[in-house]
C-alpha positions in Angstrom: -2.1 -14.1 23.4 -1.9 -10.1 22.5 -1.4 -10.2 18.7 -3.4 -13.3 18.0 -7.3 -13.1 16.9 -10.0 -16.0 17.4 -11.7 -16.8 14.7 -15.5 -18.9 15.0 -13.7 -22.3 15.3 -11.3 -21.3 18.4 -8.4 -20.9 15.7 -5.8 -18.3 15.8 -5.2 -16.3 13.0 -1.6 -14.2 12.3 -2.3 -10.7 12.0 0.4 -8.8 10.0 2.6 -6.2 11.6 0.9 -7.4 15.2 2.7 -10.5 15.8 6.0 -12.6 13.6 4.9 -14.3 10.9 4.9 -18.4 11.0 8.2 -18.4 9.1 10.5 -20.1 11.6 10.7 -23.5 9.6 11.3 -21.9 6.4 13.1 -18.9 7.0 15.6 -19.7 4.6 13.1 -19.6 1.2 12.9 -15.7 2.0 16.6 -15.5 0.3 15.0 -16.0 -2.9 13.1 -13.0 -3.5 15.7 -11.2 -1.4 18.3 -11.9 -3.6 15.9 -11.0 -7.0 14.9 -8.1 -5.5 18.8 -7.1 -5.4 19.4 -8.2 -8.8 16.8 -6.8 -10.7 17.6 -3.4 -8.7 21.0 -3.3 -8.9 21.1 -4.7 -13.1 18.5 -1.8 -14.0 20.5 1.0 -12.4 23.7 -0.2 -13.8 22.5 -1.9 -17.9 22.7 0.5 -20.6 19.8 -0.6 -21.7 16.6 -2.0 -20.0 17.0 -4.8 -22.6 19.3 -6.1 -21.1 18.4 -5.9 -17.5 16.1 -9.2 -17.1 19.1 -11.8 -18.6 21.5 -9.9 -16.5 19.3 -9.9 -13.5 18.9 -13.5 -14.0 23.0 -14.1 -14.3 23.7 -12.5 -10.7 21.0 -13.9 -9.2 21.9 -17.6 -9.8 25.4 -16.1 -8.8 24.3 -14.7 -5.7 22.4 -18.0 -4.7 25.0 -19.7 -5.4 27.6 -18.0 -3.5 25.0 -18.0 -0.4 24.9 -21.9 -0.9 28.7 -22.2 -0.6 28.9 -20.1 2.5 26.5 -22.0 3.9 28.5 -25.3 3.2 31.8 -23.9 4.5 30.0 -22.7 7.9 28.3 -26.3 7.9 31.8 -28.0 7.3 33.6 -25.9 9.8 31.0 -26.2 12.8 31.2 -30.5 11.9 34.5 -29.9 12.2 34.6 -27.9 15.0 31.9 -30.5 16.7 34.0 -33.6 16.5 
């Protein structure tokens, strides 16, 4: 109950740095602004030109999604196929 405050209706409310966020179902949309953050980071140390940086940012971030999609598949296929 530590962490937790009541609000009039009985409710309890999440109070940041306190207690974990109510992100256990959807942990996995957290990748997405992970994985911009990287890219825009990473494309504006290393463009020429900061022109350039938001199509290139763009370009390894569908990359790095993508490559975190087919990890994910392999694991999936290789536990299915270690389960049976």
């Amino acid at each position: 109950m530590s962490g937790l405050l009541a609000d009039a209706m009985g409710q309890y409310a999440w109070r940041p740095f306190i207690n974990q966020p109510p992100l256990w179902e959807m942990w996995y949309l957290l990748l997405v602004p992970l994985c911009a953050g990287v890219s825009i980071v990473y494309k504006s140390v290393k463009c020429r030109r900061m022109q350039q940086v938001p199509r290139e940012a763009l370009v390894i971030f569908a990359w790095i999604i993508f490559a975190m999609l087919a990890a994910a598949a392999v694991l999936a296929a290789v536990v299915w196929w270690m389960s049976h």
